[in-house]
C-alpha positions as CSV (number, residue, x, y, z in Angstrom):
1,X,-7.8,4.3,-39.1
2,X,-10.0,2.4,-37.0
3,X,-10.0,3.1,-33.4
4,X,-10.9,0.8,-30.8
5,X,-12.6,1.8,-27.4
6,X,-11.7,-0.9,-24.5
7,X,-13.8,-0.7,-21.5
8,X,-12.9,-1.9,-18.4
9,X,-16.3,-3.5,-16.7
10,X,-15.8,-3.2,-12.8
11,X,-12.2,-3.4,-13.8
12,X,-12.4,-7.2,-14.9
13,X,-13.5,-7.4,-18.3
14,X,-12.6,-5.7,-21.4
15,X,-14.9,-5.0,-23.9
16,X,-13.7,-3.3,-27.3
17,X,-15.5,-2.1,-30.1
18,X,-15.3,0.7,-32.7
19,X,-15.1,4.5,-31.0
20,X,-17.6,6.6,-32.0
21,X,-16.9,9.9,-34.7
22,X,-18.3,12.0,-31.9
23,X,-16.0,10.7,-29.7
24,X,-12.6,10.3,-31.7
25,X,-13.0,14.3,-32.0
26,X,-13.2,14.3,-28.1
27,X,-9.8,15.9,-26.4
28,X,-7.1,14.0,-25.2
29,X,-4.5,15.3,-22.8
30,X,-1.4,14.0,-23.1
31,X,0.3,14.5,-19.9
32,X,4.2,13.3,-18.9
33,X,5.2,13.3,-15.2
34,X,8.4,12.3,-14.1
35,X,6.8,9.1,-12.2
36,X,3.6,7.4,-12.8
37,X,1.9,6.2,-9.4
38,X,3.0,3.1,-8.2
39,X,-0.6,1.9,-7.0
40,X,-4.0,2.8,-7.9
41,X,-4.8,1.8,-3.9
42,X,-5.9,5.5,-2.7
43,X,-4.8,4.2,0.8
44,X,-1.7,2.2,0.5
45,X,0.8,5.0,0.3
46,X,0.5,8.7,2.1
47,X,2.3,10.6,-1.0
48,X,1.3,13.6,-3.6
49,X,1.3,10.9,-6.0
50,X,-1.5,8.8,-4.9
51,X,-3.5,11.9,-3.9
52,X,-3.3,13.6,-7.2
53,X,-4.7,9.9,-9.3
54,X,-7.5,9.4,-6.1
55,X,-8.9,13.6,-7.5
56,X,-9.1,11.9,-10.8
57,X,-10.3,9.0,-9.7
58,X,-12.5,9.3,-6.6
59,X,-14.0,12.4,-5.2
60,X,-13.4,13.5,-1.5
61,X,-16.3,14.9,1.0
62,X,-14.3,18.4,0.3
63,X,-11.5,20.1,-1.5
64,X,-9.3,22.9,-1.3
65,X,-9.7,25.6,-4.0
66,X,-6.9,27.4,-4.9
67,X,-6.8,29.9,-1.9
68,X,-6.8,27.2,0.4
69,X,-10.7,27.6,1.4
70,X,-13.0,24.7,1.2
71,X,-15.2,23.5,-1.3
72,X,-18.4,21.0,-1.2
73,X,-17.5,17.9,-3.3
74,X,-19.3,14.5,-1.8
75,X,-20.5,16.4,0.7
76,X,-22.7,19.5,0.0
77,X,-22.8,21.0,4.0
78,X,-21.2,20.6,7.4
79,X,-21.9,21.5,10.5
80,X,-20.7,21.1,14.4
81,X,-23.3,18.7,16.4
82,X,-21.2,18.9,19.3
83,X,-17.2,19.6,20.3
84,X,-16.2,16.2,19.5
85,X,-19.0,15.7,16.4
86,X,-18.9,16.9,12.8
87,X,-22.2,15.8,10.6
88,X,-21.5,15.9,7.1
89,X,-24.8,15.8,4.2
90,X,-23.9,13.5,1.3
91,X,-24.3,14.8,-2.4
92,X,-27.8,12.3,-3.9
93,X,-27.7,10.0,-6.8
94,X,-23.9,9.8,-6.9
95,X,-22.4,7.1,-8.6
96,X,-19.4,4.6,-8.3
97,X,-17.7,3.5,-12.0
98,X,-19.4,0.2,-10.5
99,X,-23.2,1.9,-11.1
100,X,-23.4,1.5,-7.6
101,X,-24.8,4.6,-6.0
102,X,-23.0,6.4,-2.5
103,X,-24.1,5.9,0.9
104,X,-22.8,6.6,3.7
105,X,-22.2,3.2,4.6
106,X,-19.5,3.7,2.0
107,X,-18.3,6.6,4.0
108,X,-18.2,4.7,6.7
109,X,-15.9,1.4,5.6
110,X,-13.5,3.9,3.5
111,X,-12.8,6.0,6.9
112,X,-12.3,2.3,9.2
113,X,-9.9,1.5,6.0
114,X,-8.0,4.5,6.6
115,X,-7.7,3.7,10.2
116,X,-6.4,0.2,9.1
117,X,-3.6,1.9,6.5
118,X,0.2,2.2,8.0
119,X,0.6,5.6,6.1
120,X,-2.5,7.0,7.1
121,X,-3.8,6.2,10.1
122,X,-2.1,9.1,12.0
123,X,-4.0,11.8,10.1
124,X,-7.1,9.8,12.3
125,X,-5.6,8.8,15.0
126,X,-7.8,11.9,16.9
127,X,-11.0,10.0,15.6
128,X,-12.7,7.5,17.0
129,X,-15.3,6.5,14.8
130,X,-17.7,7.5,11.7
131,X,-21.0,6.6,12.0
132,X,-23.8,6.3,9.4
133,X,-26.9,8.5,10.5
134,X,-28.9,7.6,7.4
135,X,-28.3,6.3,4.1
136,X,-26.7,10.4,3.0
137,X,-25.5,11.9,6.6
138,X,-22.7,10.8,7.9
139,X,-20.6,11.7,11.4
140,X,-17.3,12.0,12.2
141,X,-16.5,11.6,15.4
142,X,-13.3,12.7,17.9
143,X,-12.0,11.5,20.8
144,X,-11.8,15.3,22.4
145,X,-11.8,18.4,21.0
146,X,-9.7,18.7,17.4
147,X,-9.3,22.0,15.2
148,X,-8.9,20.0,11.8
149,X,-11.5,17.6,11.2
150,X,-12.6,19.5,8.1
151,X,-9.1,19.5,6.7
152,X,-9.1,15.7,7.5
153,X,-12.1,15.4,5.3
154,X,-10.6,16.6,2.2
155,X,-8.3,13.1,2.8
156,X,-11.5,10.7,2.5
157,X,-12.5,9.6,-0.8
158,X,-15.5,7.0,-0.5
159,X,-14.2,4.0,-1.9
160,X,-17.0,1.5,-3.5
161,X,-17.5,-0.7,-0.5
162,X,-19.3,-3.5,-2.2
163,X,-16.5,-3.9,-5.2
164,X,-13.8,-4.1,-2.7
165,X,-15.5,-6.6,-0.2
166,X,-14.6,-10.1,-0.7
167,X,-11.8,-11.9,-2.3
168,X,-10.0,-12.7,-5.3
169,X,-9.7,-15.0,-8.0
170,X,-6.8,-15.8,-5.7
171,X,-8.6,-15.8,-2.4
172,X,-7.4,-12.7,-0.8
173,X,-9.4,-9.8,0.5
174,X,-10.0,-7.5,-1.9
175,X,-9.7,-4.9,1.0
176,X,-6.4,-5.9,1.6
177,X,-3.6,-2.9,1.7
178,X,-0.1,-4.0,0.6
179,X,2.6,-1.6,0.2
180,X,4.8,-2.1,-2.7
181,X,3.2,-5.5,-3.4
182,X,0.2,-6.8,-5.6
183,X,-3.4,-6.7,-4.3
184,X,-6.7,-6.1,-5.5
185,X,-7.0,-2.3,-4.8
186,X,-3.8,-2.0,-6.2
187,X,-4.8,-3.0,-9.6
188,X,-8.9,-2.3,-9.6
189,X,-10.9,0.7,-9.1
190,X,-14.3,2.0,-8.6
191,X,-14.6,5.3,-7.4
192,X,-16.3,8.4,-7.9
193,X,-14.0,10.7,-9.7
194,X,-14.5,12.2,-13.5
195,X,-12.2,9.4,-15.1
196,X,-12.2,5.8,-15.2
197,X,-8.6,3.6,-15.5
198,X,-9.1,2.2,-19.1
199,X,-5.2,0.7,-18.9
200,X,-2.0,0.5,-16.8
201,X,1.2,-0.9,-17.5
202,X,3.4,0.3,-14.7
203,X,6.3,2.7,-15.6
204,X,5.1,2.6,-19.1
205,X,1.7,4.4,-19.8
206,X,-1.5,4.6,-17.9
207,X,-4.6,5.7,-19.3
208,X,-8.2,7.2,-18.2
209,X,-11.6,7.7,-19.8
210,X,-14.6,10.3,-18.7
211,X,-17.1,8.1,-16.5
212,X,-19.8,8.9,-18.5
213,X,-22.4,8.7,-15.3
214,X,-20.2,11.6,-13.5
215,X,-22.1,13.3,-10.8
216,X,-20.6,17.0,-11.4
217,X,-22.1,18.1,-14.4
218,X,-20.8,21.9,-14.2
219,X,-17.8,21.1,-14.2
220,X,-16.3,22.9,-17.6
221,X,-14.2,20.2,-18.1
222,X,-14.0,18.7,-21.9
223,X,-11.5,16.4,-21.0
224,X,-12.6,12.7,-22.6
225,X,-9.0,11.0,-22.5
226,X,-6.1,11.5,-20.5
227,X,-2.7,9.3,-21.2
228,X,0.2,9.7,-18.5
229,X,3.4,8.8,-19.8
230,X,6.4,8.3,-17.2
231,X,9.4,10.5,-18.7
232,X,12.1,10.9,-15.9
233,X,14.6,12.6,-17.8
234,X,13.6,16.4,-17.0
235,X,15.5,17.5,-20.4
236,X,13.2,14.9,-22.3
237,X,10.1,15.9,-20.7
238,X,10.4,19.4,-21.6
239,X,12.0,18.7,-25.3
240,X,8.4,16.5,-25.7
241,X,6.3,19.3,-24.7
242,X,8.2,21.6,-27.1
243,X,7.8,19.4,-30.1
244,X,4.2,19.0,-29.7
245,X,4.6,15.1,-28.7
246,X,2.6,15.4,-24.8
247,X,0.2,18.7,-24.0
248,X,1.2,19.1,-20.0
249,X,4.3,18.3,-18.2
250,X,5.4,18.3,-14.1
251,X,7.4,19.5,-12.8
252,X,9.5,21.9,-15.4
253,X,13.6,21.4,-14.2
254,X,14.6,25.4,-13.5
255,X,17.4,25.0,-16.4
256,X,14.9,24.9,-18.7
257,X,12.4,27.8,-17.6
258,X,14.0,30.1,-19.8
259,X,13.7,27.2,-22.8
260,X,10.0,27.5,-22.5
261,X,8.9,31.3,-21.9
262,X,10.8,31.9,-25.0
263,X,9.0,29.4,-27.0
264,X,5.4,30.7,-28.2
265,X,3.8,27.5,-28.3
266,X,4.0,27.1,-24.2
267,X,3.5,28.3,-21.0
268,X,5.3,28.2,-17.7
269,X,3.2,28.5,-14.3
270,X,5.0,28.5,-11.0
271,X,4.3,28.9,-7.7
272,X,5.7,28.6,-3.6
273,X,5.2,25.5,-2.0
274,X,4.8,24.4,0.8
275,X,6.3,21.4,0.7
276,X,10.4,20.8,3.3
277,X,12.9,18.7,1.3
278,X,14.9,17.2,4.3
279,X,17.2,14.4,4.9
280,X,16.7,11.9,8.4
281,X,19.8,10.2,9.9
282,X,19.2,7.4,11.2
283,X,20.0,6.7,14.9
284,X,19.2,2.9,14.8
285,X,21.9,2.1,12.4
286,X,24.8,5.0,13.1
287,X,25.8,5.1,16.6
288,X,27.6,9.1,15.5
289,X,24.2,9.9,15.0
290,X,22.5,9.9,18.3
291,X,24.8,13.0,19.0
292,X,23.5,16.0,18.6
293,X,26.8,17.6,18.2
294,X,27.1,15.5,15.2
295,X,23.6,16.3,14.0
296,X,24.4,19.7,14.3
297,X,27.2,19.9,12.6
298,X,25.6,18.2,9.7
299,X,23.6,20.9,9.6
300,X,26.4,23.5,9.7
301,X,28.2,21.6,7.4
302,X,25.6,21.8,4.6
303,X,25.3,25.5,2.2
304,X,21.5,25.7,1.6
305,X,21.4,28.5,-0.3
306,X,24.6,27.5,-2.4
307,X,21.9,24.5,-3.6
308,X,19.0,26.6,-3.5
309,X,21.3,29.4,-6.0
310,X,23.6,26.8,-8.1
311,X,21.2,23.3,-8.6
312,X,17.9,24.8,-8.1
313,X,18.5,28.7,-9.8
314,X,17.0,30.1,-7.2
315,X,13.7,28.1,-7.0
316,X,13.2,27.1,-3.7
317,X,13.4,28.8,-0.2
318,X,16.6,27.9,2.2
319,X,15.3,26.4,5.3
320,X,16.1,26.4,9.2
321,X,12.7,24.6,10.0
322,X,10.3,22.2,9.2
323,X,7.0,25.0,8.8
324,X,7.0,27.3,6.0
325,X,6.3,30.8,6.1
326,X,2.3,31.0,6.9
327,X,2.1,28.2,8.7
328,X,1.4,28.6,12.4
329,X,4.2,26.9,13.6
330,X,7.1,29.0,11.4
331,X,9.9,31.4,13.8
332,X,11.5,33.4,11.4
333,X,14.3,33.2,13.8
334,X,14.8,29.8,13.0
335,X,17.5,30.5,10.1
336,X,19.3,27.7,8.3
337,X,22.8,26.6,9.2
338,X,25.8,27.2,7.8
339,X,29.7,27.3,9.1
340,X,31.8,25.0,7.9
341,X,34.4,26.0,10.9
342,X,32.1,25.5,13.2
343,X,31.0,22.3,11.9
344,X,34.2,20.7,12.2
345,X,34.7,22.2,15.9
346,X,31.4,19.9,16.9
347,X,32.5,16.8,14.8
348,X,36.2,17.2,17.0
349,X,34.1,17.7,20.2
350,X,31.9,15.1,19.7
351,X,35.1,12.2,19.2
352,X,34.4,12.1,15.5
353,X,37.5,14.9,13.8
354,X,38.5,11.8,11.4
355,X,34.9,11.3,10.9
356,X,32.8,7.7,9.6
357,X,31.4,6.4,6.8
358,X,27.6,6.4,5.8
359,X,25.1,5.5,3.4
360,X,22.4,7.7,1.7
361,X,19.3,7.0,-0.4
362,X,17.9,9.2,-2.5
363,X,15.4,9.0,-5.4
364,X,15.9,10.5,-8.7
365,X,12.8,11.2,-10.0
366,X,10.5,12.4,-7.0
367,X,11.9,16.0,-6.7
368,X,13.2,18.8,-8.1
369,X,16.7,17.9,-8.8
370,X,16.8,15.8,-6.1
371,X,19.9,13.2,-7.5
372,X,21.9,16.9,-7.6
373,X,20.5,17.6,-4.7
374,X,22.0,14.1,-2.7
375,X,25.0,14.5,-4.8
376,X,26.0,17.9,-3.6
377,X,25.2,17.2,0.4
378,X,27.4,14.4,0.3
379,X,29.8,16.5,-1.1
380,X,30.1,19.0,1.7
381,X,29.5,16.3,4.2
382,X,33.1,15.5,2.9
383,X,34.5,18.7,4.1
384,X,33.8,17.1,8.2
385,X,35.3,13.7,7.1
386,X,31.7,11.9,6.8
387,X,32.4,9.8,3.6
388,X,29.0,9.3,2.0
389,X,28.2,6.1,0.0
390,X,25.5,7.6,-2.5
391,X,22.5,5.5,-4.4
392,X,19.8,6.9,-6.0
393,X,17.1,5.0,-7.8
394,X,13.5,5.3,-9.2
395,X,10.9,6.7,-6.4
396,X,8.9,3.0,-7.4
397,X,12.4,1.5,-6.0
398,X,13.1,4.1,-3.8
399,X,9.8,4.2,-1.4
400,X,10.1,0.5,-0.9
401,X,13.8,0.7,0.2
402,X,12.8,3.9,2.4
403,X,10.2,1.8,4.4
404,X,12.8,-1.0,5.3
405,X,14.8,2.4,6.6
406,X,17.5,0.3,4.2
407,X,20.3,3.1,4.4
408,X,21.9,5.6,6.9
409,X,20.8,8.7,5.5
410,X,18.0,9.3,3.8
411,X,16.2,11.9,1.8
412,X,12.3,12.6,1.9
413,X,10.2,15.9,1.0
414,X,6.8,16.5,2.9
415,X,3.6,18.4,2.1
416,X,2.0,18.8,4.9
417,X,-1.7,16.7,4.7
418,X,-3.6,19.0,7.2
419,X,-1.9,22.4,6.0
420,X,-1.0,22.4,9.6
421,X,2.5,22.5,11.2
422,X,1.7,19.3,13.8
423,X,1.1,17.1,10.3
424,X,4.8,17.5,9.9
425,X,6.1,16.4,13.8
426,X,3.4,13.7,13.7
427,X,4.7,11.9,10.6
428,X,8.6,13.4,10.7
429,X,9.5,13.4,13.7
430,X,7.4,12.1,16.7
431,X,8.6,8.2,17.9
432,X,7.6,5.1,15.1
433,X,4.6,4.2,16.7
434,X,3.1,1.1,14.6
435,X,0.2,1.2,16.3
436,X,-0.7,4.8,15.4
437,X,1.3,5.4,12.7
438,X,3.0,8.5,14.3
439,X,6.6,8.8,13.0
440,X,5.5,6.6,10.0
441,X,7.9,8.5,7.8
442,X,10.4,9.1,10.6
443,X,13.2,7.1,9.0
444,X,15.8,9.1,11.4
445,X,14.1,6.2,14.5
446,X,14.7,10.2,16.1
447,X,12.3,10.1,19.3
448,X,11.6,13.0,21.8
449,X,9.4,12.5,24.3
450,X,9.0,16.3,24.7
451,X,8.3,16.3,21.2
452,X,6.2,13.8,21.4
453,X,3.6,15.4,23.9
454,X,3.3,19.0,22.9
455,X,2.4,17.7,19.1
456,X,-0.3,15.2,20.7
457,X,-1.4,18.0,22.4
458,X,-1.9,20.6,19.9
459,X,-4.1,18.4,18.7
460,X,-7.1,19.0,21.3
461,X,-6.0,23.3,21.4
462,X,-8.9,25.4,19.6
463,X,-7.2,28.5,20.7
464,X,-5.2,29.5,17.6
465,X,-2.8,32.2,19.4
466,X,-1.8,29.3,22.4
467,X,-1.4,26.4,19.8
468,X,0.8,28.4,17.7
469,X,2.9,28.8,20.4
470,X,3.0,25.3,21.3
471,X,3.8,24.6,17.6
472,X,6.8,27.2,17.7
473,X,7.8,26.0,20.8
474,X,8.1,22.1,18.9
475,X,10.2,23.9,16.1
476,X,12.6,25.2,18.7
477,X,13.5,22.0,20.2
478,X,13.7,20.7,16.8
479,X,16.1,23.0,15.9
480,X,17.9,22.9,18.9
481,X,18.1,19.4,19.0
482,X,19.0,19.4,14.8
483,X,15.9,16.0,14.9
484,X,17.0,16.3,11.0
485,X,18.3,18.4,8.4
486,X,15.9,20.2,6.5
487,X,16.9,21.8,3.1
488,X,14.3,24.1,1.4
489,X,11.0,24.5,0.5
490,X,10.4,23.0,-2.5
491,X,8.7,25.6,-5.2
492,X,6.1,24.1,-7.8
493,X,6.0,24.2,-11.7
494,X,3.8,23.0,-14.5
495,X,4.0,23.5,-18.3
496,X,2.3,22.8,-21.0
497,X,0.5,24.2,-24.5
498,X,-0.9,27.2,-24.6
499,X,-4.3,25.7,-25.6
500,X,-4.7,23.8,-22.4
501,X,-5.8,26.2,-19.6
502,X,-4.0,24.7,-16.7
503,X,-3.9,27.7,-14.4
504,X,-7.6,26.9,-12.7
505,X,-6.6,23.6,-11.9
506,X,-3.1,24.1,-9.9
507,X,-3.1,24.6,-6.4
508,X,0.3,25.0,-4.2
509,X,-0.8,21.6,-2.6
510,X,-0.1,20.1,-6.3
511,X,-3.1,18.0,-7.0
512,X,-3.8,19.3,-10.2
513,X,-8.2,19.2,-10.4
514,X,-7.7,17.7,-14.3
515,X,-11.7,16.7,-13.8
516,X,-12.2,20.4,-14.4
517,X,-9.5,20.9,-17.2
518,X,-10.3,22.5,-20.3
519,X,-8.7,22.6,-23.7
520,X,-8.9,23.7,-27.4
């Protein structure tokens, strides 16, 4: 059988021609994912998603290893110029899938893109500029003093400045950032990263080749062709992995754990995460909800653990708060809720014993047995005489209809970006700011002011022992005030055949490093 190689040229046009014998023996991972990303725009949506395809496809100035230290990728050093200055040394002769080579210039227009992108310009709102030194140094610059600029960096992956300057065949901006809508980012790429987007048809396959002129050649991985296949079915994506039919799957449903240690042609890897499922209500469209009486006894109402034991067999941690265990804003005293009594005491105190109707949004395919999940909170939401209207779609559905805030209730889980407690408060919980982008994913329209100004000022803390009090101060009122209903940490799992090491490449913050993957 002939094969035919199509190469995307500055993801325009498409050569094809007969694949080399050395190269039809190169390995392919097949990989199935319940969701395939629903842009190839590294900046148009803040979501594991997009992060995990922009490490395939684009490199960022650093990177997490696995025990959360950081590792030299665009950047090969660092170091403090002044309190509000960090100086970062670019990595020579690196190339774009254009042929174009890194500057910092490059640097430069991906960070003010950043600052232009709804979803991420919180994470640099504490910036105020970046500013080429020469063509390979590059600084990053604060407004006053900031403990995380390094974890920030880890967030900027140079985009090709020249490819995505200028406009269209239909004369828009290529540098345009639409969410949920068609642009030129959203559909081209020239980045850095080990693989190149040979073809993408949304929801149905999308497929990568090595860039041949990769920078990082000691990498070990042999990876030459990756497919990702959308399966959203968790029973289907583990029964393809057991018949041989994909190579790596994510994430494994708990019910089927079992399923695959006792098979000998795969492997299971789990680990903690650190990422809160919660859901927001929303105070703009449920008049109930701007009392906190009702708040809280939504969260009384709700039996974590029952979830946590029955739907998710015991993986994942029942949660009281929004930081997880480790993170410097976590009180172990911050238990989760649970008294059904008690919960309808508050609803009679607070005028509402025959309770309301509401609707909830939830996605099906984004978490761990999250339409179970929705299912079973509107269930015991029952119990207090809330009568939930529940629809749950396809997260490519679903993150649209979160944005317009198009239901009552509404369920979202969060990794923090900075592995910091303030990244949850400044996208969660703090006041919609447009202009920021605080409260960007705040889809509860929940606003404290006191809230507010402790997170905006943990920012500019460098003593670690006072801003984790701060920090567990902000969890307090959170909990006090029940802002939103957090459910559990979400844990983390991965599968696939034995002769694909996958281990070296998983991290807790699930961006799997496939670059570096290695296979028999």
């Amino acid at each position: 059988m002939v094969r035919l190689l199509c190469v995307f040229a500055i993801g325009l046009t498409v050569f094809c021609g007969v694949l080399p014998a050395a190269a039809a023996e190169a390995k392919t991972l097949r990989m199935a994912y319940d969701a395939d990303p629903t842009s190839l725009d590294p900046h148009e949506q803040l979501a594991s998603a997009t992060l995990q395809l922009s490490h395939l496809t684009f490199d960022p100035l650093l990177r997490f290893r696995q025990d959360l230290t950081l590792e030299p990728r665009l950047a090969t050093s660092w170091e403090k110029i002044d309190e509000r200055t960090t100086r970062f040394h670019l990595r020579e002769g690196v190339r774009f899938h254009s042929g174009r080579t890194l500057s910092a210039a490059d640097v430069v227009w991906t960070f003010n893109r950043l600052k232009q992108s709804p979803d991420f310009k919180a994470l640099y709102e504490p910036f105020s500029e970046a500013k080429a030194v020469d063509d390979l140094t590059v600084d990053l610059i604060n407004k006053g003093p900031y403990p995380l600029v390094l974890s920030l960096a880890t967030y900027i992956f140079p985009m090709d400045r020249e490819f995505y300057t200028g406009t269209d065949e239909r004369g828009r901006p290529k540098d345009d950032i639409v969410k949920q809508g068609a642009s030129f980012a959203s559909t081209h790429v020239s980045g850095t990263g080990p693989f190149v987007v040979t073809e993408r048809e949304q929801g149905v396959k999308l497929e990568f080749k090595r860039f041949a002129d990769y920078w990082d050649k000691a990498s070990p991985g042999n990876v030459d062709h990756i497919v990702f296949t959308p399966i959203k079915e968790p029973a289907t994506r583990v029964a393809a992995l057991l018949a041989g039919d994909v190579d790596f799957i994510a994430p494994v449903p708990p019910t089927d754990f079992d399923r695959i240690r006792g098979d000998p042609c795969c492997q299971l890897i789990t680990m903690l995460s650190m990422r809160i499922l919660t859901f927001e209500l929303n105070q703009a469209r449920v008049a109930a909800f701007k009392d906190p009486r009702v708040r809280l006894a939504i969260n009384y109402a709700i039996n974590r653990q029952g979830i946590v034991d029955k739907i998710m067999r015991g993986f994942g941690t029942p949660a009281g708060e929004l930081s997880p265990p480790g993170y410097a804003g976590y009180d172990p005293a911050l238990q989760p809720r649970f008294d059904l009594d008690k919960a309808k005491a508050l609803m009679a105190e607070a005028g509402y014993a025959d309770g309301f109707s509401v609707t909830m949004m939830a996605p099906n395919n984004r978490y761990i047995e999250d339409q179970r999940i929705a299912q079973a909170v509107a269930a015991m939401l029952a119990k207090i005489n809330i009568e939930v209207d529940l629809q749950t779609m396809p997260k490519a559905q679903y993150w649209q209809r979160f944005d317009e805030r198009a239901a009552d209730i509404m369920m979202i889980g969060w990794q923090s970006d900075t592995e910091d407690s303030a990244n949850f408060y400044e996208f969660l919980v703090m006041t919609p700011d447009a202009k920021t982008g605080y409260g960007q994913y705040n889809a509860g329209n929940y606003s404290n002011s006191e809230v507010d100004r402790l997170t905006l000022q943990t920012q500019s803390m460098t003593d670690p022992k006072a801003r984790a009090e701060v920090l567990r101060k902000i969890e307090r009122a959170l909990y006090d005030d029940a802002a939103l209903v957090p459910m559990h940490w979400q844990h983390l799992s991965w599968a696939a055949a034995k002769t694909v090491h996958i281990e070296p490449v998983l991290n807790v913050i699930d961006f799997p490093y496939l670059g570096d993957l290695v296979m028999e």
